[in-house]
C-alpha positions as CSV (number, residue, x, y, z in Angstrom):
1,X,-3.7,1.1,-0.2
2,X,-4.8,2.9,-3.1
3,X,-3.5,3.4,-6.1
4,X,-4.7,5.5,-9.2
5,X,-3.5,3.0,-11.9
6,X,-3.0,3.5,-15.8
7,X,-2.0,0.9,-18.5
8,X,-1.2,1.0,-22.2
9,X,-4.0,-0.7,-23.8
10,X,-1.6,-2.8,-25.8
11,X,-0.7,-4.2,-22.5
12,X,-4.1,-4.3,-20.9
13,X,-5.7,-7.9,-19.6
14,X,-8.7,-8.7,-22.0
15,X,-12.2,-8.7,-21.2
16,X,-15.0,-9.4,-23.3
17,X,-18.5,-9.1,-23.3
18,X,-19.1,-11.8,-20.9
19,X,-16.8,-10.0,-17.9
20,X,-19.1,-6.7,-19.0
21,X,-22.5,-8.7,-18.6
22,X,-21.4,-9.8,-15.3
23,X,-20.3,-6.4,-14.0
24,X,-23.0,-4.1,-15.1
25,X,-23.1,-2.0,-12.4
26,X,-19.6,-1.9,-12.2
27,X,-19.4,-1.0,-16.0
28,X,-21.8,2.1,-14.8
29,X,-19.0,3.2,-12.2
30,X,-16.3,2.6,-14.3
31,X,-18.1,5.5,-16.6
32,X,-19.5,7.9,-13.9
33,X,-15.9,7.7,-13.1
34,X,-15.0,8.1,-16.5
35,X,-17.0,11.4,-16.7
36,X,-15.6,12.9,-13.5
37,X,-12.2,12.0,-14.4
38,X,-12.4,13.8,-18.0
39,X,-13.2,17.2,-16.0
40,X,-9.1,16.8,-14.7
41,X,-8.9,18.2,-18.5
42,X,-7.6,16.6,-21.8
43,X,-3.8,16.6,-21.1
44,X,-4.6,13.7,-18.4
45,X,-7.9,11.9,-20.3
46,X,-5.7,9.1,-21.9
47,X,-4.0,8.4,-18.2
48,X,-7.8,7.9,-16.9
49,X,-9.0,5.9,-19.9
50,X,-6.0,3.5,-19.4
51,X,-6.4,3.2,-15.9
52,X,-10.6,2.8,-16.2
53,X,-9.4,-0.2,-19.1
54,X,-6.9,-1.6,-16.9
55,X,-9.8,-1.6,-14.0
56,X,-12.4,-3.7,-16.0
57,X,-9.3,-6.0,-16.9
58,X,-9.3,-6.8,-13.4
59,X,-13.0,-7.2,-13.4
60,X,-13.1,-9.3,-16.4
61,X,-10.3,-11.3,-14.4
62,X,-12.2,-11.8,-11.0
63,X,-14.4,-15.1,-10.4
64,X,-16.6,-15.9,-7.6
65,X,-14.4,-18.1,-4.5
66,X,-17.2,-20.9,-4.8
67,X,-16.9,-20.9,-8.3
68,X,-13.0,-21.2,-8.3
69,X,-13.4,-23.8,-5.3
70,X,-15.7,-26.1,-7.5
71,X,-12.8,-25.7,-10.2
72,X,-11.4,-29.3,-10.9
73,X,-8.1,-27.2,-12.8
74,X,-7.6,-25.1,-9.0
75,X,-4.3,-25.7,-7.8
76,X,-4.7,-27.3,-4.0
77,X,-2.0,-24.4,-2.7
78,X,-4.9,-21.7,-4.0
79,X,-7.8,-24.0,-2.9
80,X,-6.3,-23.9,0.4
81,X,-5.9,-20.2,0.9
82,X,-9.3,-19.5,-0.5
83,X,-11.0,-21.4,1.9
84,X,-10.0,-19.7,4.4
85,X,-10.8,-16.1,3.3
86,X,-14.7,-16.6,4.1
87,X,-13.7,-16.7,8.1
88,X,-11.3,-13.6,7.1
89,X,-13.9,-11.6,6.2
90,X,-16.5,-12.3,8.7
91,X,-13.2,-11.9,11.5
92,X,-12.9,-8.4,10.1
93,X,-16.7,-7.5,9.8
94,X,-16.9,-8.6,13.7
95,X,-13.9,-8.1,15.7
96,X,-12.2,-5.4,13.8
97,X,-15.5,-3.8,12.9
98,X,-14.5,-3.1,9.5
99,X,-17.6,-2.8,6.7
100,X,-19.4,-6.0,5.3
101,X,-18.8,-5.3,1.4
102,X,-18.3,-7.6,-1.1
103,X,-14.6,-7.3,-1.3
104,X,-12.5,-10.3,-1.2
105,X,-15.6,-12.8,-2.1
106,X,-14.3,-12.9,-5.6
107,X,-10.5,-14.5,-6.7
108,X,-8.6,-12.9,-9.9
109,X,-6.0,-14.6,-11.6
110,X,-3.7,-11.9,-13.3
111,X,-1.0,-13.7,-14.1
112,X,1.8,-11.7,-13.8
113,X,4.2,-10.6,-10.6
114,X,2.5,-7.2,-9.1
115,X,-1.1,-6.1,-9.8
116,X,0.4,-2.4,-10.7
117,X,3.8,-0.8,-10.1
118,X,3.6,2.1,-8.5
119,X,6.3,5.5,-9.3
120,X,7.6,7.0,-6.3
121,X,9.3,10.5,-6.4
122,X,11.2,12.9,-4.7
123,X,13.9,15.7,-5.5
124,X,17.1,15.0,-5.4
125,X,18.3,17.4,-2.5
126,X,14.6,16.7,-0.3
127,X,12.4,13.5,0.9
128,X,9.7,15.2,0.4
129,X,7.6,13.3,-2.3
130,X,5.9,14.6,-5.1
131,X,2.4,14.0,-4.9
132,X,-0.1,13.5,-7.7
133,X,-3.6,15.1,-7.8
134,X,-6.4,13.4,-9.1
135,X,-10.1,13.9,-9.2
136,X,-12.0,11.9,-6.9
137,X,-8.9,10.5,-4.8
138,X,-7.2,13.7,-4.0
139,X,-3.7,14.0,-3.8
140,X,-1.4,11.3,-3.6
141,X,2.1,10.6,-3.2
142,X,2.6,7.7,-5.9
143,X,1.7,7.4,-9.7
144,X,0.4,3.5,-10.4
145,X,0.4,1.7,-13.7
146,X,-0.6,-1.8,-14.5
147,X,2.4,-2.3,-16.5
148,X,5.7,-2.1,-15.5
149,X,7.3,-1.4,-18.9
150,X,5.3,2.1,-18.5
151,X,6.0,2.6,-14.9
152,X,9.9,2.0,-15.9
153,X,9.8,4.6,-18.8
154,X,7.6,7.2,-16.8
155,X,10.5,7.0,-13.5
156,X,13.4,7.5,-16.6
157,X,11.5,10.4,-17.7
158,X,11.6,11.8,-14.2
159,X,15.2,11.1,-13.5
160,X,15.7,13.0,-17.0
161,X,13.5,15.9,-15.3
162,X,15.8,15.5,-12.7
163,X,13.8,13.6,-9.8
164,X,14.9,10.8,-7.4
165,X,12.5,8.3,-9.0
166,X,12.0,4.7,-8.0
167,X,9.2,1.9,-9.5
168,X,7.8,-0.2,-6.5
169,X,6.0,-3.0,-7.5
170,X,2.4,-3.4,-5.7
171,X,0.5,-6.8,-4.8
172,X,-3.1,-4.9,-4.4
173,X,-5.0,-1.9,-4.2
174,X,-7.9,-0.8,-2.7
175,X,-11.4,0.9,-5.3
176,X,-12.4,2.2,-1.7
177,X,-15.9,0.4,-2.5
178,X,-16.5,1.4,-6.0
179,X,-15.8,-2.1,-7.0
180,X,-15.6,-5.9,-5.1
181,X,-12.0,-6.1,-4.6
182,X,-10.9,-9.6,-5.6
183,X,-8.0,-11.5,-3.7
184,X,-5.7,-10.9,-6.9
185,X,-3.1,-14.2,-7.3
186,X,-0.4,-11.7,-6.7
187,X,-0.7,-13.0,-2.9
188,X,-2.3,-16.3,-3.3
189,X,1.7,-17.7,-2.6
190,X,1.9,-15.7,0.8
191,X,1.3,-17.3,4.0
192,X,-2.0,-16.9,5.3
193,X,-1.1,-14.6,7.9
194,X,0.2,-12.0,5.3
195,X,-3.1,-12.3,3.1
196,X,-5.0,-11.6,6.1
197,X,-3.0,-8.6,6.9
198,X,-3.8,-7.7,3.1
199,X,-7.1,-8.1,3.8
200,X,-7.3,-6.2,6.9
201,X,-5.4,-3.0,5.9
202,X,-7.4,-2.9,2.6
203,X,-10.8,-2.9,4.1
204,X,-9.5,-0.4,6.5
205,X,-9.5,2.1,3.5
206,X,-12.7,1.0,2.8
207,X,-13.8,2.1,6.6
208,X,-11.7,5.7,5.9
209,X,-9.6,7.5,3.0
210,X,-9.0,10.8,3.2
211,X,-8.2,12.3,-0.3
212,X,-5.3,13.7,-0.6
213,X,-3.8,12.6,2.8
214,X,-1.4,9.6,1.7
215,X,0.4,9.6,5.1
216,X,-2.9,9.4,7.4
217,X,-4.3,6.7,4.8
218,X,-1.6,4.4,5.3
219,X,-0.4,4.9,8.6
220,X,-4.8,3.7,9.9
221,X,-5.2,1.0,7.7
222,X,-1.3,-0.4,8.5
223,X,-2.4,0.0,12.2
224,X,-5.6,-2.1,11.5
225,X,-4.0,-4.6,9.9
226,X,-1.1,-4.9,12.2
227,X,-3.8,-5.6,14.9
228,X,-6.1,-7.4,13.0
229,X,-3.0,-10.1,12.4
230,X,-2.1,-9.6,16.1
231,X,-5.8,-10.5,17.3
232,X,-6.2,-13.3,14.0
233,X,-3.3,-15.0,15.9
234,X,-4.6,-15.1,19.3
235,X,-7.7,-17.1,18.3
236,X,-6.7,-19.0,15.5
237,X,-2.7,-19.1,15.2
238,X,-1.0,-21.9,16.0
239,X,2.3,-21.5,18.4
240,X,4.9,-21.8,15.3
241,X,2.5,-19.2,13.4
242,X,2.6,-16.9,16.4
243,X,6.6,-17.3,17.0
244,X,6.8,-16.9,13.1
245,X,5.0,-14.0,13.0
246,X,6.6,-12.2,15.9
247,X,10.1,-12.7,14.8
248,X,8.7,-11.2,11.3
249,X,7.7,-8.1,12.9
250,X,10.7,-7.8,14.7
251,X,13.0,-7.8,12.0
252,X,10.7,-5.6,10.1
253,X,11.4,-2.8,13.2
254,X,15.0,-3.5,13.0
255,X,14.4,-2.7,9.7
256,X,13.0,0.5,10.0
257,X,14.9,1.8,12.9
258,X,18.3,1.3,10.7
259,X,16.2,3.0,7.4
260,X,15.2,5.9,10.1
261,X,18.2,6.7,11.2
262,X,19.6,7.7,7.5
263,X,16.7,9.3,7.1
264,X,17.8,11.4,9.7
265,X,21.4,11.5,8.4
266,X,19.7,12.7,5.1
267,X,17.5,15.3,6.4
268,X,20.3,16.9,8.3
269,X,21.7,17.5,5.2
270,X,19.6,18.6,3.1
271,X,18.2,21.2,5.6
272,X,22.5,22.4,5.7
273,X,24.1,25.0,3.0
274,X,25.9,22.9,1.3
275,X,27.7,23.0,-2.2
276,X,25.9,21.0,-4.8
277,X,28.4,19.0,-5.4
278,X,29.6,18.2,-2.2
279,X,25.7,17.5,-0.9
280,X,25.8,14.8,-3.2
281,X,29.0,13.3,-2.6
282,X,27.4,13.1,1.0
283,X,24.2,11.8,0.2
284,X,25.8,8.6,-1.7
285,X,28.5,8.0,1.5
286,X,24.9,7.8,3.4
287,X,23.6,5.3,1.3
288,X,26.9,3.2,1.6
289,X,26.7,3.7,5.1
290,X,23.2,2.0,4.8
291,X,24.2,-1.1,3.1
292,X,27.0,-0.9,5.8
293,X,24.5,-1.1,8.4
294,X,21.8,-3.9,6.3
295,X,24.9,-6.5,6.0
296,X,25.5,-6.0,10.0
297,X,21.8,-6.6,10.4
298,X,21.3,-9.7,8.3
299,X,24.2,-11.4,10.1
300,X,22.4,-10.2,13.3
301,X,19.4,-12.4,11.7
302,X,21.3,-15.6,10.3
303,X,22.0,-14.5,7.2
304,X,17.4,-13.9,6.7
305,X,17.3,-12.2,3.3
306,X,13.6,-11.3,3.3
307,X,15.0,-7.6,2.5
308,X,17.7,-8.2,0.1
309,X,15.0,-6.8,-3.0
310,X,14.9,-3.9,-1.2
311,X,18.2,-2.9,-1.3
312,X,19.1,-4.8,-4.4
313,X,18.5,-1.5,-6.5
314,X,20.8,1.9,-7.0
315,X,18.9,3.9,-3.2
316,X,18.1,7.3,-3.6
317,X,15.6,9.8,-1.9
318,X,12.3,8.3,-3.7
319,X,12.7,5.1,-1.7
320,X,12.5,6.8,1.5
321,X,9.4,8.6,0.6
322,X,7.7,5.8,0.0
323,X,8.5,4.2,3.3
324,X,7.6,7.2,5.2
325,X,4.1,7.4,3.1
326,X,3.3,4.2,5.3
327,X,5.0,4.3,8.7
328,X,5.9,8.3,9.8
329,X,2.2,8.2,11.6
330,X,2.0,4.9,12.9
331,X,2.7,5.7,16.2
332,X,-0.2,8.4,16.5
333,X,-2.6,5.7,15.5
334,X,-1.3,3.3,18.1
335,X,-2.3,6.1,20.7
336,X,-5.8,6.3,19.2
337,X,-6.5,3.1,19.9
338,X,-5.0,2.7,22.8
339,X,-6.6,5.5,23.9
340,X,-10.2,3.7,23.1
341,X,-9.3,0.4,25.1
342,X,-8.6,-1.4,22.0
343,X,-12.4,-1.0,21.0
344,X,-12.3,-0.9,17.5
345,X,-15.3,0.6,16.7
346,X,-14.5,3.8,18.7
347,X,-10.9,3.7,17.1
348,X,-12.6,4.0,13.8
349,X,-15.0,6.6,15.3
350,X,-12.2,8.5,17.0
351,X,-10.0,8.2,13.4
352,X,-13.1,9.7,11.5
353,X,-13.9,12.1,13.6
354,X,-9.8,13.4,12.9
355,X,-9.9,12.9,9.6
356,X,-13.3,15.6,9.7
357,X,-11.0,18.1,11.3
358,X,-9.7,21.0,9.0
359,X,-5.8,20.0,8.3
360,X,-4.5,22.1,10.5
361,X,-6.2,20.9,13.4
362,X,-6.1,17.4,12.5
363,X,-2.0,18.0,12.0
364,X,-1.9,19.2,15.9
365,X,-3.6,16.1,17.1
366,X,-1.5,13.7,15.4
367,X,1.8,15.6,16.7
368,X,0.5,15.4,19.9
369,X,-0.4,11.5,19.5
370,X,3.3,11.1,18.4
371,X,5.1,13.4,21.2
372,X,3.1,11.3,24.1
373,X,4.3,8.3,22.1
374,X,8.0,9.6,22.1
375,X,8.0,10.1,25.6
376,X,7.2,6.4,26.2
């Protein structure tokens, strides 16, 4: 995934000269980026300046994996993920034919919960997000921050503006190749099969992004991963990872077949005439009837509580946004590869060759992708 990030500099990670000396040619992105970024005009410089500082804090932050593996002070629970993200990398380089870069080679400890937190937004009587323009990145439907304090106030200035606003905290984010991406200690806690999804979906966007496209961005690189983890398993799983994993994905889908049908609950009525005041009267019954529907699930699963976060906060239309963002075109992707015999080179070739297309036609390929896989 990629975020455009900004960070009060009060908040910002520290670097120094030494995390500059290291990352000279970074340093030289960071200000070509600069330079384009100013042209977005002077009313959004000081967003870019934060977000460029909050970049090179993650720089400064990000060691070398032999370096961090030679550490006495490395805790054995990181020592033992890291050494396994050499065989990620060359698993997604050759079998997923994703690019050789020099992302993931490096480890960053940030020390704090989320590497940014991301502002999600929608009106209050539509899920259709608002997107974000940037230079560079195109449009997108998310505004990130390295620090949540800002991401809170800018959401509460949105709900003021009247917005459906919501703050999602994100683990990592993809420089689509301007930088080495480190494995940020956001993740370093997950099982291995989850960092290797991580891994898989961000290196995806390395392989494609298409500015301004949120929805096709996500939907490929949550396909790749989804089948990198799948193929990851087969070879090098054991059984309990493999059952783990499947009942994982099952109660994710369980998940998002209960969100989808509100969804369509919601969209029902917001496309109907109805009375302000009455529309939203209906809109919060909806949102009970989901929490209705996630305590009838979570008994289904033993009481599992993996998605309790989730719905731990006050719902409202920005949530479902942001879960569309990533799965509406999943489906349409499956069919791609499916569609290439699972070769993933030629998915990749197939997926590029759509994303080439002017929107129009690339918008009637992927609803015919998604009627063939609605009819089975």
């Amino acid at each position: 995934m990629r975020y455009p990030v900004a960070v009060r500099c009060s908040d910002t990670p520290g670097f120094g000269a030494e995390a500059v000396a290291r990352t000279d040619d970074g340093m030289a992105r960071l200000l070509i980026l600069l330079a384009v970024l100013a042209l977005g005009g002077c009313s959004n410089l000081s967003y870019y300046v934060q977000s460029v500082r909050g970049q090179l804090g993650l720089v400064g932050a990000s060691r070398p994996l032999e370096a961090v593996l030679a550490d006495t002070d490395t805790a054995e629970s990181v020592r033992r993920h890291l050494q396994q993200l050499p065989a990620l990398r060359q698993f997604a380089f050759g079998e997923l034919a994703l690019p050789e870069t020099d992302s993931y080679s490096l480890y960053a400890d940030v020390r704090r919960e989320a590497l940014v937190w991301n502002v999600v937004a929608a009106p209050v009587d539509s899920l259709r997000p608002r997107e974000w323009c940037y230079p560079v990145v195109g449009c997108a439907a998310y505004r990130g921050y390295f620090s949540r304090q800002d991401a809170v106030a800018y959401a509460a200035e949105l709900t003021d503006g009247g917005w459906d606003s919501a703050v999602e905290p994100v683990p990592a984010y993809s420089t689509l190749g301007w930088f080495s991406d480190p494995l940020p200690s956001t993740v370093i806690e997950w099982p291995l099969t989850d960092i290797a999804g991580l891994l898989f979906h961000e290196l995806a966007h390395e392989a494609l992004y298409l500015p301004g496209d949120s929805s096709f961005n996500e939907a490929y690189a949550t396909v790749v991963e989804d089948e990198g983890i799948r193929r990851w398993l087969q070879r090098h799983g054991s059984d309990e990872e493999r059952r783990t994993h499947a009942l994982g994905q099952q109660r994710r889908e369980a998940f998002l077949r209960l969100v989808g049908l509100i969804r369509e609950q919601l969209a029902e009525l917001y496309a109907a005439d109805v009375e302000h005041d009455l529309l939203l009267e209906r809109k919060l019954a909806i949102f009970h009837e989901l929490r209705d529907g996630y305590a009838l699930l979570k008994d289904s699963w033993g009481g599992y509580s993996g998605y309790d976060r989730w719905f731990a906060r006050p719902l409202n239309n920005a949530h479902f946004a942001s879960i569309n963002t990533y799965h509406a075109l999943e489906p349409a992707f499956w069919g791609i590869l499916l569609r290439a015999n699972g070769d993933m080179a030629a998915f990749h070739a197939r997926c590029r060759e759509i994303a080439a297309m002017p929107t129009e036609g690339r918008e009637a390929v992927l609803k015919e992708l998604l009627d063939e896989a609605a009819d089975g």
